[in-house]
N, C-alpha and C positions, 0 to 999 in steps of 0.2 A: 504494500500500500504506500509506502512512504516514496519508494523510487516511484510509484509512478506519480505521484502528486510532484515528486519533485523534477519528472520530465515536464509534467503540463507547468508547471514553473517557470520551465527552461525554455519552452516553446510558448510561454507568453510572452515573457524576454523580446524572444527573436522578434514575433507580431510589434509590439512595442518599437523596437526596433527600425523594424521594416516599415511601419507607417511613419516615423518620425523624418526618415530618409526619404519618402514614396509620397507622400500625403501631408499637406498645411496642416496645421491647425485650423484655420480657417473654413477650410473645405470639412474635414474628420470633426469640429462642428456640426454642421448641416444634419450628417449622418446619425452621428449621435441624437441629434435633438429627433429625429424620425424614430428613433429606437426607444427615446425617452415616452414618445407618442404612444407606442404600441404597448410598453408595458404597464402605462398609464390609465390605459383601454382595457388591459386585462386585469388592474387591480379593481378599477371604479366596475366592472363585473362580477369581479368572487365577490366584492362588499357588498352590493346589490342582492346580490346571489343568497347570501348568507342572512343577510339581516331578512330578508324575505321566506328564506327555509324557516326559521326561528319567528317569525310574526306568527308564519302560520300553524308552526309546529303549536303551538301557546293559544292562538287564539281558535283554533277548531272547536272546543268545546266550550267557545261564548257562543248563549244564546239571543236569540235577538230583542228588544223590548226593555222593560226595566233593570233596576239595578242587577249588575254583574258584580257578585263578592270576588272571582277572581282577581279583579284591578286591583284588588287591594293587596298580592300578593307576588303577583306577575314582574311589577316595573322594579321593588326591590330587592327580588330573587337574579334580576336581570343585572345589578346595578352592584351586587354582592359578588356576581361572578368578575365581573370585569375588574372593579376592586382588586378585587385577590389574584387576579392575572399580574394587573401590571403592579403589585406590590412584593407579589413573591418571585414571578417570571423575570417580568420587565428592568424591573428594582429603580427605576427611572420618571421622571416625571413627564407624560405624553399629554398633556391637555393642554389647551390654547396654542392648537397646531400652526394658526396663521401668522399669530402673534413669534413662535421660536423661526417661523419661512422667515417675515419683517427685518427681526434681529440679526439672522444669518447674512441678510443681506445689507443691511444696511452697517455692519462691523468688517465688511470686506472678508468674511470670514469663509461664506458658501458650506459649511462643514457641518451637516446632518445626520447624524448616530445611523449606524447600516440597522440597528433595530427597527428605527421608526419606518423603515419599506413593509413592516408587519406588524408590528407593535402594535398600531393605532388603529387598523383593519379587524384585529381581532379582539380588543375592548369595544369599541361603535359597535360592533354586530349582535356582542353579547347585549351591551346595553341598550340600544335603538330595539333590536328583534325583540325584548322581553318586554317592550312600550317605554323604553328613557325618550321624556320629551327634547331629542336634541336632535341632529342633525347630521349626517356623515359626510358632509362637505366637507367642513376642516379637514378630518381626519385623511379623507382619500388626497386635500391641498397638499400634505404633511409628507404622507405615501410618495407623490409622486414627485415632491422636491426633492425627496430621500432618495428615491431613484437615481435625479438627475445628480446630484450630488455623488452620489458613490459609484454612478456611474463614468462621471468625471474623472477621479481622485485614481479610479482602476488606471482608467487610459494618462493619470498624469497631465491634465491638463493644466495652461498656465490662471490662475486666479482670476480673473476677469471672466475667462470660459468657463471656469467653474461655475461663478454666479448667475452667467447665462443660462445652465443648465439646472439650476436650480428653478429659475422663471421659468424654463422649459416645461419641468413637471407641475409644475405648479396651473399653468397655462393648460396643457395635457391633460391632467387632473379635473379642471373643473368644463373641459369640454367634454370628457368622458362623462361624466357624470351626470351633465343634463343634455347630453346633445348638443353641446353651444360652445361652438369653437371659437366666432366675432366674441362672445363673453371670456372665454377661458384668458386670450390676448389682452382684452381690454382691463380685466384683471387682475392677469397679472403687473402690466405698466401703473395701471390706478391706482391699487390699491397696496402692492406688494413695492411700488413705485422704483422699475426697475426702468432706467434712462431708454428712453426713446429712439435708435437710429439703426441707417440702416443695416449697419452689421448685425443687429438685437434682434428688428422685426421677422427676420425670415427663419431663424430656429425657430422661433415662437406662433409664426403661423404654419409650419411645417408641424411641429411637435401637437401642436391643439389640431390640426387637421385631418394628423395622423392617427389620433387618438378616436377623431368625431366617426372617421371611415369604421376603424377597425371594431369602435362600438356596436353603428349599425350593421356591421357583419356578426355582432355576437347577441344580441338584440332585436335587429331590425329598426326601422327610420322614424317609425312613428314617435313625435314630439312627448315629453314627460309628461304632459297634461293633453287629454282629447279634449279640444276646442274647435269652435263651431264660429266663424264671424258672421253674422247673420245681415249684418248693414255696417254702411261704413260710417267710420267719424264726423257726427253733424259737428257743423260749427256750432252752435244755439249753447254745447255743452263744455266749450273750452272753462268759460267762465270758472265752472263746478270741477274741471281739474285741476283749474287755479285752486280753490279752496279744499282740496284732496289734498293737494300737496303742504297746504300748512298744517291739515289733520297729523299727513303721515312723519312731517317735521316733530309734530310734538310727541307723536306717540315713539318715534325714532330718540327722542331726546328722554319720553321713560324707560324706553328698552334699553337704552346705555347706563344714565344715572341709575335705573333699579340694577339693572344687571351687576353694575359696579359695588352696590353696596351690597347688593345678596352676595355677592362672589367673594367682600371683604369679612362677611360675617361667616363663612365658612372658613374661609381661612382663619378666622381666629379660634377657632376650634380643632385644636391640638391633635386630640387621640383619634384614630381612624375608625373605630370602632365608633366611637360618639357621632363623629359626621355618618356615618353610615345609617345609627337609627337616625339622628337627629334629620337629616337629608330624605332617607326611604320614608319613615312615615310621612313627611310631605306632599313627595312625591305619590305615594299610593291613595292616598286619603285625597288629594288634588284630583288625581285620575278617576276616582273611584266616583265622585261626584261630576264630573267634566271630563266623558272619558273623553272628547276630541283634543284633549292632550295628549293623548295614548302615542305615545310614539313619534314619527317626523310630523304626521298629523296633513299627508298629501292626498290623503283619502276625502278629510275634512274640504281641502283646497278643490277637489275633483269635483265634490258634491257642489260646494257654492259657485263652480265655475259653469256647471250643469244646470244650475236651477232647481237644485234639491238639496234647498235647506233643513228640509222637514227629516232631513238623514241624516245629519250631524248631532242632534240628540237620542239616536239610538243609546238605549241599556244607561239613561242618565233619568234624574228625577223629572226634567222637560219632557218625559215623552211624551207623558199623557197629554201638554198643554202645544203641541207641535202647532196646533193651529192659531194657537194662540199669540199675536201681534206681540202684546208685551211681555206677556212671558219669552219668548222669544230674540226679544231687543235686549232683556235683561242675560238671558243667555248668553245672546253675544257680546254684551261686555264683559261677563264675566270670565268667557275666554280670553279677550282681549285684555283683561287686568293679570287674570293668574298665570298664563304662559309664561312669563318669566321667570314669576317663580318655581313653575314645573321644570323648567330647563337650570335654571342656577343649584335647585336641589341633585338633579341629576349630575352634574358634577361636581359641586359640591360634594356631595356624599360617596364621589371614588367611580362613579361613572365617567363614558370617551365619547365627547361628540360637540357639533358646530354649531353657532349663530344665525349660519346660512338660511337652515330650513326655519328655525322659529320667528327670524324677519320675515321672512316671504310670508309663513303664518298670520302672524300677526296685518300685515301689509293686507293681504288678503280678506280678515278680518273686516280691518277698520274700512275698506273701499266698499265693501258687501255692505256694512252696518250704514255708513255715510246712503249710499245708494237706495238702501230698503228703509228708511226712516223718511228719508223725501219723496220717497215714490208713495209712502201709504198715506204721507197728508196731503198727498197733489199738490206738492210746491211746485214739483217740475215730472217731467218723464225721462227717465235716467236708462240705460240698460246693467242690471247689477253686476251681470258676471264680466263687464268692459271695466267697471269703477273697482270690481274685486281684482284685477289683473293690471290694473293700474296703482292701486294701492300697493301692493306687491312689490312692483318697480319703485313707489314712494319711501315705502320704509328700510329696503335695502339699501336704497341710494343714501338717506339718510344715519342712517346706523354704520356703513361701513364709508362712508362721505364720498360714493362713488355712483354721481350720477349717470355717468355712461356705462356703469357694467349694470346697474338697475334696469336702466333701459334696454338694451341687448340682450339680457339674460332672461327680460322677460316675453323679448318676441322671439325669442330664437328657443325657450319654454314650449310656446304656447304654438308658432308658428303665426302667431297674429301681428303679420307687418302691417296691415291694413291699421293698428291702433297706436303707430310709430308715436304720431304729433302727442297724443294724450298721456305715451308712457314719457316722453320727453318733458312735456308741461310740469306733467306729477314728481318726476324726479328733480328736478331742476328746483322747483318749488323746496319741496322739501330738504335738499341739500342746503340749499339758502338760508331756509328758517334753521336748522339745526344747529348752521354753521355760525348764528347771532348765540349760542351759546356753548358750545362745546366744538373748540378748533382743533379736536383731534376723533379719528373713529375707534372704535368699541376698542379694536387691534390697537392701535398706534398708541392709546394712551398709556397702556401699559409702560411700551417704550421711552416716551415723551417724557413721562415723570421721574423717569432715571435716567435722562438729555440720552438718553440710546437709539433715538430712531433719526432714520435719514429722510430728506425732503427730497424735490425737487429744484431745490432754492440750495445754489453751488456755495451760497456763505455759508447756512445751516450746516448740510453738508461738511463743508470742511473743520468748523470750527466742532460737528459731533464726534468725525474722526480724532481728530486729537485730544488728546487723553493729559491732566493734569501733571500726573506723576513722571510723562516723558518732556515734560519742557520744565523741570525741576531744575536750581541751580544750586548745589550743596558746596560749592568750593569760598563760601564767605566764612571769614574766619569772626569766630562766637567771642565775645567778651560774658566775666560773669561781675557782678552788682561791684562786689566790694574790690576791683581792679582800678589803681589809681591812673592818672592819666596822661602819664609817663610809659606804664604799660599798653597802653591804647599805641600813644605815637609811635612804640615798637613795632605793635603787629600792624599799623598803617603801612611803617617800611618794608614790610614782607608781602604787602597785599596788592593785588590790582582794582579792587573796587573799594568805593565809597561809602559801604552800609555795614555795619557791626549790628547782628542781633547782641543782645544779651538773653543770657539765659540763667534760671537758677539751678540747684542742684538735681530738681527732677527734670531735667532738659526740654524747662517750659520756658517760650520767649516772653519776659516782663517789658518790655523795651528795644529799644535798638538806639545805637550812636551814628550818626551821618554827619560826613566828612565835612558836609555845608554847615554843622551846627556847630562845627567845634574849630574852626578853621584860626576864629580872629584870637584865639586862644592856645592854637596847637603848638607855637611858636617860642612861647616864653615856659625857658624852664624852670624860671621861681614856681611855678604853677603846677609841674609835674605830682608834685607831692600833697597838695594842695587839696584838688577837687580827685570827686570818686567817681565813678562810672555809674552808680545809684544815682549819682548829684547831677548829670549831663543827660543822663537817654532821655527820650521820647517817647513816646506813644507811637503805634503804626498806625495810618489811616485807617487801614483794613488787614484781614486775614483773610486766606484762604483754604478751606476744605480739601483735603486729597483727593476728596469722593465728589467735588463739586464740577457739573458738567463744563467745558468749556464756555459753552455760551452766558452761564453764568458769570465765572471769572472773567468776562471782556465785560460783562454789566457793571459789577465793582470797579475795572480799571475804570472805566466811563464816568463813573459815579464819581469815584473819588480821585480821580484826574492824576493818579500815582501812577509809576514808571516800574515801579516796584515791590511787591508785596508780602509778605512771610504766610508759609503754606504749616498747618497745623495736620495732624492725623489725628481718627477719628479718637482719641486719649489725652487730645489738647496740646500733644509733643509739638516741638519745633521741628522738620524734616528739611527746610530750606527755602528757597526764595524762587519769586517767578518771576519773570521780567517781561516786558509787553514788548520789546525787542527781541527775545527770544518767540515771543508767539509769533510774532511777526515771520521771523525768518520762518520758520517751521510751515504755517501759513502758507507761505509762496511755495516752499518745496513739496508740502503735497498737492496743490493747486495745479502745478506740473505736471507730477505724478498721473491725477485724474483725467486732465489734459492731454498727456499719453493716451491712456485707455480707450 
């Protein structure tokens, strides 16, 4: 066994080799991104495949009509298993799959665990198949970065292609998955905000093309959702996507802020075991009443895009009142409110899955509710299932602050290009309003708060790259309190700069001596003996944080108009000085850099 592993070894070599001699880079991109397509096609298939064997494995024996006690056991038997996969198996942290693609890419890093090409496929199927209200977008985004990643790293690619190949699967990934290749590209640039050109564009619509074909050969063509455009977009009804789109702004802006604090309130709960009951009773007791939480919840989305609302309270306490108006309108806010917290509990409590499907959820929701509330007091004559398929577009676009993949994703969903302008209105709308209070998406903020994510905006950009700790300047030489100033003028003559921290014995800076302060005095050596270095230092204008993001530390130089600043660590130590000519040069040399690539 060993010789022959270590001939395919040897005859990988040569390959390696031979394409390096034979084959660009450039070109041996292309290919790759085609290959990243195909297995991206065949992963968004077994997940599919699986969470679908597992729905119905579980649900065969619901019956139809009133309450079903099963729900109340199913989604955290579901949510228990996946737990204990990636806690014993994985031993790793795989949730907020879009959020670690973001990272990878905006640290120049490109470098995704060979786990997460399975990891995350086989916690989503446990928990989605047993009804976790989540999503298995992320996870298949995650999958298929990890592809392109390690499929990179195999061939040795240089770093820039790496992270092309990352957006690869990523892009791959989310055209597998809904049929939506114009989305998967759009996505990946939008949201994952991997630079635009033309060396970028053609993996990436190769790789999402490659992925959309090979789907429909393992699938077939027909669009995620069967939709039916019956008439085309009156103008009479722009107005009413006008005001869709500030709905799906605000409710885009509870899906973040809730999601954000549900998500912190699990996190503060330490033991796994306590999120698990604390999370599964949520979740079941949530379902158990509201089962159209039950799972991605596209069954829910089929119904109201069909015209039969009167199906989505199946086996819930509304069934008996189906025909009933308000009962019904209370209904649907009530999915509309508690979805988030059916999905925050599912992973919260050790469950795998995405944002993706619970916005479109929701989106779908709030355009259905907008629509059937005006239409039953004859305000106006609306068609529901156009305003539920536009809501869709509004809260995605909103939530993930990407109005062109909202848009896209949802005609290229549905196949309803006929409702372009409406899905364009509604998103655009809601992107705007969202973006009057939260300038970053669901993803990004994570980053943002730890100055970790990259922009489209080359100063952000550079100034995120560069890291506190590498424009550090430790060669100033330290005074302590009780050195008179005699010993000062000594180590002036050994030194090339003009700043003396002082520091005391637990090597915390009290002060600093600057060469301007002491000058009309350093001269006369009556005085040497005289004054003490307790009796001269200063005050610094500012400190600065090890851990403080760059864009920060240019705020303080700005603020406090200093050239120069003493950097503390997270224990108050003194570590050393930064100088805004140092950032400076640093600054232009990776600006070059970039300018390369």
């Amino acid at each position: 066994m060993k010789r022959l592993l270590s001939k395919l070894e040897e005859s990988f070599i040569k390959l390696l080799r031979w394409r390096e001699n034979n084959i660009s880079e450039k070109h041996f991109v292309i290919f790759l991104s085609l290959v990243v397509g195909f297995f991206c096609a065949l992963a968004a298939h077994i997940l599919k495949f699986l969470i679908e064997f597992l729905h119905q494995l579980v649900t065969s024996h619901f019956a139809e009509g009133n309450l079903n006690y099963l729900y109340l056991a199913t989604p955290i038997i579901g949510v228990f298993l996946a737990s204990f996969y990636v806690r014993h198996f994985v031993k790793d942290d795989i949730s907020h799959g879009v959020t670690k693609i973001m990272f990878a890419i905006s640290q120049r890093k490109a470098r995704i665990k060979k786990h997460n090409m399975w990891s995350s496929m086989i916690a989503s199927s446990l928990t989605i198949g047993f009804g976790g209200s989540v999503g298995a977008e992320a996870p298949i985004v995650l999958t298929g970065s990890a592809i392109g990643s390690n499929l990179g790293h195999l061939f040795r690619m240089e770093q820039k292609n790496l992270m092309l190949l990352v957006g690869c699967g990523a892009a791959g990934a989310v055209a597998g998955i809904f049929k939506a290749p114009i989305a998967g590209v759009v996505f990946t640039l939008e949201v994952l905000m991997l630079d635009l050109t033309m060396a970028s564009i053609v993996p990436l619509l190769i790789s999402a093309a490659t992925a959309c074909v090979f789907t429909y050969l393992f699938s077939g063509p027909d669009p995620l959702f069967n939709f039916t455009l019956n008439e085309p977009l009156k103008l009479t009804t722009v107005p009413y996507y006008v005001i869709l789109g500030i709905v799906c702004g605000f409710v885009s802006l509870y899906f973040t802020r809730g999601m954000n604090k549900l998500e912190g309130f699990f996190r503060s709960i330490k033991n796994p075991t306590s999120k698990l009951i604390v999370g599964g009773l949520i979740l079941s007791i949530l379902i158990f009443f509201i089962p159209p939480l039950y799972g991605e919840g596209y069954n829910t989305i089929e119904s109201l895009l069909n015209g039969n609302v009167q199906d989505i309270t199946q086996n819930s306490v509304f069934y008996n009142f189906r025909e009933n108006f308000t009962m019904m309108t209370l209904f649907l806010l009530l999915i509309l409110f508690f979805k988030i917290f059916a999905s925050a509990a599912t992973n919260g409590s050790g469950g795998t899955g995405g944002i993706f499907a619970p916005s479109l959820y929701m989106g779908c929701i709030a355009g259905y509710f907008m629509a059937f509330v005006l239409n039953h007091f004859h305000i106006c004559d609306l068609t529901e299932k156009y305003f539920a398929l536009a809501g869709m577009a509004g809260v995605m676009a909103g939530v993930m602050h990407a109005p062109l993949t909202g848009t896209f994703l949802i005609a290229e969903l549905t196949g309803g290009y006929e409702m372009f302008l409406g899905l364009m209105i509604t998103s655009t709308i809601a992107y705007i309003t969202i973006l009057a209070f939260e300038p970053h998406s669901l993803y990004a903020m994570r980053l943002a708060k730890k100055g970790e994510l990259l922009t489209h905006n080359t100063d952000k950009n550079i100034l995120t790259l560069l890291k506190t700790e590498n424009v550090i300047e430790t060669d100033l030489q330290t005074l302590r309190p009780n050195m008179y100033l005699g010993d000062v003028i000594k180590l002036i003559a050994q030194s090339n700069r003009n700043i003396f921290p002082v520091l005391d014995s637990r090597k915390r800076m009290i002060g600093l001596i600057s060469l301007d302060e002491i000058r009309n005095i350093m001269f006369r050596p009556e005085l040497y003996k005289r004054f003490k270095v307790s009796e001269l230092m200063v005050s610094p204008p500012a400190f600065i944080s090890l851990n403080d993001p760059m864009e920060k530390v240019m705020y303080i130089f700005e603020k406090t108009k200093a050239w120069n600043l003493p950097v503390f660590d997270e224990n108050e130590k003194y570590v050393g000085y930064v100088s805004k000519s140092k950032i400076f040069n640093s600054y232009r040399e990776l600006l070059v850099t970039l300018s390369d690539e």
